[in-house]
C-alpha positions as CSV (number, residue, x, y, z in Angstrom):
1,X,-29.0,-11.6,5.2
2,X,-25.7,-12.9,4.4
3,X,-23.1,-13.8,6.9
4,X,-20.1,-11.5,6.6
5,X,-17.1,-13.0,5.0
6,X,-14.4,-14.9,7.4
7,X,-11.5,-12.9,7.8
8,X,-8.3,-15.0,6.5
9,X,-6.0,-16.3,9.5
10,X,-3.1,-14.4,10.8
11,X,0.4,-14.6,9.4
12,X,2.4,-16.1,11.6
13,X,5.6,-13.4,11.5
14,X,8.6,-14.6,10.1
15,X,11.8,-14.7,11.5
16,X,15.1,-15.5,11.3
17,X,18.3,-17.4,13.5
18,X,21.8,-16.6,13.5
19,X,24.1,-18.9,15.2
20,X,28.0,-18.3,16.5
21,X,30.5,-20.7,17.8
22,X,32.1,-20.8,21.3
23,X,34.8,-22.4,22.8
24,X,36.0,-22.9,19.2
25,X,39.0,-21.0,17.6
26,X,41.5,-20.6,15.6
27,X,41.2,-19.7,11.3
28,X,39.2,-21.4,10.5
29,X,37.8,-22.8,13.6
30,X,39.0,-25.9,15.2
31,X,38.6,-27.8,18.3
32,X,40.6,-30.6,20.0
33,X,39.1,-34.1,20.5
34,X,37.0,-34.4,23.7
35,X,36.9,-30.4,23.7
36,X,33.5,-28.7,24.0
37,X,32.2,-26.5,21.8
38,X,28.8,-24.3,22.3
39,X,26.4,-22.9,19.1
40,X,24.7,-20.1,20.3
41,X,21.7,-19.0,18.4
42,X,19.7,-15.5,18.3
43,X,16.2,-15.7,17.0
44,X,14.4,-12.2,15.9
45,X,12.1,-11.8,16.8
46,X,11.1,-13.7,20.0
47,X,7.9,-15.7,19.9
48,X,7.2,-17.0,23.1
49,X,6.6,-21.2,23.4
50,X,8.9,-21.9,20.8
51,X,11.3,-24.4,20.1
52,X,14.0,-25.2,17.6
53,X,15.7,-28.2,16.5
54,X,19.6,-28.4,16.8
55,X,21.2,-31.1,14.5
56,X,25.3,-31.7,15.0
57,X,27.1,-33.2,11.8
58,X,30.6,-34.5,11.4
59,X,31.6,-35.2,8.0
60,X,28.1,-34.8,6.7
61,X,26.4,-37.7,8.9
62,X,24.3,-36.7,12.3
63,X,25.6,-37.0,15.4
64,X,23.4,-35.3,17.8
65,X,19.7,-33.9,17.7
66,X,17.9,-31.8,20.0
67,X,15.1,-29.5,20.9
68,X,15.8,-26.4,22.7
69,X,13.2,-23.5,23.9
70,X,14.2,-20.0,22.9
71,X,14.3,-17.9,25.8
72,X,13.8,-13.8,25.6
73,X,17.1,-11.8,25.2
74,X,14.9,-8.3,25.2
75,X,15.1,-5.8,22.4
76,X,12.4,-8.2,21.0
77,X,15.2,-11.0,20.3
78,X,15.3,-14.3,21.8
79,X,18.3,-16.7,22.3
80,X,19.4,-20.5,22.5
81,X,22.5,-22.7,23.4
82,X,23.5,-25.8,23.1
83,X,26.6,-27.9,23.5
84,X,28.6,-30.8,21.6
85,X,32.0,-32.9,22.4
86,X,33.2,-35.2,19.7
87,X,36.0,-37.8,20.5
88,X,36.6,-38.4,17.0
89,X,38.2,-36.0,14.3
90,X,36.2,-34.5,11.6
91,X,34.5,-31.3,10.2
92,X,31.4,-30.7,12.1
93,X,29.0,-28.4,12.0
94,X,25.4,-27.6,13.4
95,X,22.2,-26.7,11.6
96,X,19.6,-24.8,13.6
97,X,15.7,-25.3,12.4
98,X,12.3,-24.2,13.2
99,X,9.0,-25.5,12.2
100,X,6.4,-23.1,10.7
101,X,3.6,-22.8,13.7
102,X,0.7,-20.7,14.5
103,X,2.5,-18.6,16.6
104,X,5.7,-17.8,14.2
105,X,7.1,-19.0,10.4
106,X,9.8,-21.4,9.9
107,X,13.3,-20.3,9.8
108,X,16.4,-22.3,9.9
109,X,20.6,-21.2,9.8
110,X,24.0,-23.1,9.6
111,X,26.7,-22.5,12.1
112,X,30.5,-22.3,10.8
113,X,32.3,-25.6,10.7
114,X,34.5,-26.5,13.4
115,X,37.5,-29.1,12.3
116,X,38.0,-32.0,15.5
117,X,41.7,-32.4,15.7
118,X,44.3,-34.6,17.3
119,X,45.8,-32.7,20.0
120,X,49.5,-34.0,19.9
121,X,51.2,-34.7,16.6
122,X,54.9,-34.9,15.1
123,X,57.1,-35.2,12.1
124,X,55.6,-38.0,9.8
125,X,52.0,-37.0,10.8
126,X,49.6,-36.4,7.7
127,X,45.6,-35.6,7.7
128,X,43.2,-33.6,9.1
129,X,45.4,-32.1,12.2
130,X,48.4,-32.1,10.1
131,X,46.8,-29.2,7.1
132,X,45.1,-27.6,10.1
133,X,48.4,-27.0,12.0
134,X,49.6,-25.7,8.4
135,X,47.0,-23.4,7.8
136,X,46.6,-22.0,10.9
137,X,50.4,-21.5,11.2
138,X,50.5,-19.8,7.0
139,X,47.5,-17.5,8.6
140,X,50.1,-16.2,11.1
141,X,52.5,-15.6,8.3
142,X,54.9,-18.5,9.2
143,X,56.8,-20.1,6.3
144,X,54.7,-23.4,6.1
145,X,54.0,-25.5,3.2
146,X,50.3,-26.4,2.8
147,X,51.1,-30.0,1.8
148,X,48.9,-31.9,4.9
149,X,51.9,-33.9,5.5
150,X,54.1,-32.3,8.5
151,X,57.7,-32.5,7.0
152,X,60.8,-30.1,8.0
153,X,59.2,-27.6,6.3
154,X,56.2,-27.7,9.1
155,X,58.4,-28.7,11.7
156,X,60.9,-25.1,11.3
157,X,57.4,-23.1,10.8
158,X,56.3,-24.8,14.3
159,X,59.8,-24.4,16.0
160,X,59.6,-20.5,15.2
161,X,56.4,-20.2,16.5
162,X,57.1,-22.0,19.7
163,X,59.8,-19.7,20.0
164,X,57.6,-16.7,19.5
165,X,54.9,-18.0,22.2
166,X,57.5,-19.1,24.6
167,X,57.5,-22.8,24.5
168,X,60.1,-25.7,24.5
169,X,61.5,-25.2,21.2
170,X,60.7,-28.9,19.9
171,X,59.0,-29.7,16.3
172,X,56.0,-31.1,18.2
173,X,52.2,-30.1,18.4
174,X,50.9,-30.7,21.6
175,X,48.0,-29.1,23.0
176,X,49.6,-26.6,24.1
177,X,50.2,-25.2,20.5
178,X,46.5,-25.9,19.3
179,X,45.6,-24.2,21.9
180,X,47.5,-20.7,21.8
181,X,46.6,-21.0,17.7
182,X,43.0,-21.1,18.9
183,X,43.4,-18.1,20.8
184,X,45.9,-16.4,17.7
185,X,48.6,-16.1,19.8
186,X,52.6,-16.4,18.0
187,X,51.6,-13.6,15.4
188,X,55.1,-11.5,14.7
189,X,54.7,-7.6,16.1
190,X,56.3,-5.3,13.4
191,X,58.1,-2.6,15.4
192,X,60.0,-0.6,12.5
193,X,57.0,-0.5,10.4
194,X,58.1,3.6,9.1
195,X,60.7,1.4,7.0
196,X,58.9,0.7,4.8
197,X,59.7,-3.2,3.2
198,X,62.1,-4.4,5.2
199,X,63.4,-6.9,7.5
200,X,63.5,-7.6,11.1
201,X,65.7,-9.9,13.7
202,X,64.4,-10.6,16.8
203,X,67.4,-12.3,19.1
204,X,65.4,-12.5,22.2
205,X,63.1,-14.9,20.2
206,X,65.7,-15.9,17.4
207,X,63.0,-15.4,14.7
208,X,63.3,-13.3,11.4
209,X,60.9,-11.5,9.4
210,X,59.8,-10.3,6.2
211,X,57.8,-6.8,6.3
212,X,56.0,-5.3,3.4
213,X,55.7,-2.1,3.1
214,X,52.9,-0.5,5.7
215,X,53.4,-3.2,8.1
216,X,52.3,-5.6,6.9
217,X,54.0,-9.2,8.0
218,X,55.0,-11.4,5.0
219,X,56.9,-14.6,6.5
220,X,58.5,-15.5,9.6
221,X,61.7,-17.8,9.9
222,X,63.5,-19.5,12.5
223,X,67.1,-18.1,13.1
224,X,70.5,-18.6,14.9
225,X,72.3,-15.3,15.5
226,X,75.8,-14.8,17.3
227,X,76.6,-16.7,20.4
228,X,77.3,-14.7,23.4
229,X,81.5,-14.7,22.5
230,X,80.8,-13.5,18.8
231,X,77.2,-11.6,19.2
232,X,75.3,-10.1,16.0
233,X,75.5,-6.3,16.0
234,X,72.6,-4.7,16.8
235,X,70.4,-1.3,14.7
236,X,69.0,-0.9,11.5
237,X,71.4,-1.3,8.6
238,X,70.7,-2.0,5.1
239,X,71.9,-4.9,2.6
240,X,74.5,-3.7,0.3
241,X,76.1,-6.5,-1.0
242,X,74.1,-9.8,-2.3
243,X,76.4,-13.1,-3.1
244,X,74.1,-16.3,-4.8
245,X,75.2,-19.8,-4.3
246,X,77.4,-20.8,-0.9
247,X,81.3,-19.5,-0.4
248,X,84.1,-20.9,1.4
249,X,82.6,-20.2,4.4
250,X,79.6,-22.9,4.0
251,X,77.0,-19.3,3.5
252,X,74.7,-20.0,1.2
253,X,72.9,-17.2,-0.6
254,X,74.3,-14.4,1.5
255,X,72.6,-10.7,2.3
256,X,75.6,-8.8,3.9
257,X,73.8,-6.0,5.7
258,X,76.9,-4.7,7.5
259,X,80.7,-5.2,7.4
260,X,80.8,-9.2,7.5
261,X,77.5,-10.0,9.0
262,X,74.9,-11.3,6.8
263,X,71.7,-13.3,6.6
264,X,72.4,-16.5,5.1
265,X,71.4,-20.0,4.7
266,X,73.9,-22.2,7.1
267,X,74.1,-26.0,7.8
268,X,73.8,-25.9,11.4
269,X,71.1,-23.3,12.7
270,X,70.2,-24.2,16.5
271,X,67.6,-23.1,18.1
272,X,69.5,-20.9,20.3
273,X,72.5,-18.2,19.5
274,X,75.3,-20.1,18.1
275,X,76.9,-18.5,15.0
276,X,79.7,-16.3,14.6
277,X,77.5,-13.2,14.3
278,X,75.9,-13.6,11.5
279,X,72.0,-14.6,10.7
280,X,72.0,-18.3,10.2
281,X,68.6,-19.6,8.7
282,X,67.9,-23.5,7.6
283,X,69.4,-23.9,3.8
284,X,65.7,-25.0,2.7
285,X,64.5,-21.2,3.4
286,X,67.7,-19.4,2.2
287,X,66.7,-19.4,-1.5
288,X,63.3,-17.9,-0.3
289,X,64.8,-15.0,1.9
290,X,67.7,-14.2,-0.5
291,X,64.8,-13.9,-3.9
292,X,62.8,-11.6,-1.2
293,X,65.6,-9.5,0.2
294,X,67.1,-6.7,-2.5
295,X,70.4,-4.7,-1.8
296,X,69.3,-1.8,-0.3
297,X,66.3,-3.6,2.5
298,X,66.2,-2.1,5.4
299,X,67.5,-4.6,8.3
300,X,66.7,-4.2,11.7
301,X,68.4,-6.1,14.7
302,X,67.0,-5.8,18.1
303,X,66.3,-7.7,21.3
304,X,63.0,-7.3,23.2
């Protein structure tokens, strides 16, 4: 009599990780130097006893490697986390792996990259923290070249966003910047959005912006507006006359929006009220905002 055939051995069931970032922020995600960060992984499904193998990269070479037991989440998912601090700037990011056992199949997943950055930099700076504070500033809609190299283009994006989150109006990154970036604090809230493309001047914060039509932000400037003796009319007006190149009055590329006020590239724009009642923005932007504006765009002057 012959034996009966040996059954073939069980599949182990496959599964699959997906792993998210904490403690990290900002887009795309960054961290500060000697700031924790925490990849959390979700296995499905959960296979009791098992283990997976957390690697941590920066700039492609390992840094840290560990084991970590997956633990039941319920709804037949299981879970996983494990931290990392680097002291040192770079773009790091964890890979997540499990070994094919008897129990369950091999899996394995890649966490987003997190970018280590110098928490304090200035005018001068170049690199890794200086394209970071770039991009994340040009994902806020700040007018910010994307040249790595933080010049006075970079430091009048970062003064109008200090102004906008309520900080010393310096052209310095400390950590408190990074930090509110992280969390994407500083973004412009469009109030007049029912005008369509237009333009709005906010004195309390002494910032401008450029509104596309539904809302949507398109650039936001640094301003000086009227001192307290000779204050900038407030309401919604519109530009009716447009004057290229700079007049007698040292105006350069001039929107007049009512009687003689006017945005317009200036010299001298503080960081505080201190024209005559017009819109002062820095001469480098002026070109920009004058191409942008068209005789007819609706203007909007306000305080909070």
């Amino acid at each position: 009599m012959l034996a009966p055939p040996t059954p073939p051995p069980a599949v182990p069931p496959s599964g699959h990780v997906r792993l998210a970032l904490e403690h990290a922020g900002g887009k795309p995600p960054f961290a500060l130097l000697g700031q924790r960060i925490v990849v959390e992984g979700t296995v499905a499904p959960y296979v009791g006893g098992q283990q997976v193998s957390v690697s941590f990269y920066r700039d492609g070479r390992e840094q840290q490697a560990t084991s970590v037991a997956v633990t039941a989440t319920g709804k037949g998912t299981g879970h996983f986390r494990v931290g990392f601090v680097s002291h040192y700037g770079g773009l790091v990011q964890a890979r997540a792996a499990h070994a094919a056992t008897a129990q369950q199949g091999s899996f394995a997943g890649v966490a987003p990259a997190v970018r280590y950055v110098s928490a304090s930099i200035g005018p001068g700076a170049s690199g890794q923290s200086a394209r970071l504070l770039q991009s994340e500033l040009a994902a806020l809609h700040y007018a910010v070249p994307r040249s790595g190299v933080f010049e006075e283009g970079t430091e009048r994006a970062l003064v109008a966003y200090r102004k906008m989150t309520g900080l010393e109006r310096v052209g310095l990154a400390g950590r408190q910047v990074f930090e509110r970036l992280a969390r994407g604090a500083g973004g412009f809230r469009v109030r007049y959005a029912a005008d369509g493309r237009h333009v709005e001047a906010d004195l309390t914060r002494q910032v401008l912006a450029e509104i596309e039509a539904g809302g949507r932000v398109r650039a936001i400037y640094t301003i000086s507006s009227g001192k307290p003796s000779t204050p900038t009319v407030l309401g919604r007006y519109r530009v009716y006359l447009k004057t290229p190149g700079y007049n007698s009055e040292g105006m350069l590329d001039s929107n007049y929006f009512i009687r003689g006020y006017a945005i317009h590239g200036y010299a001298e724009v503080p960081t505080y009220a201190a024209s005559h009642g017009c819109l002062r923005v820095p001469i480098p932007d002026a070109a920009s905002i004058y191409e942008w504006v068209r005789v007819g765009t609706p203007v909007d002057v306000y305080y909070e």
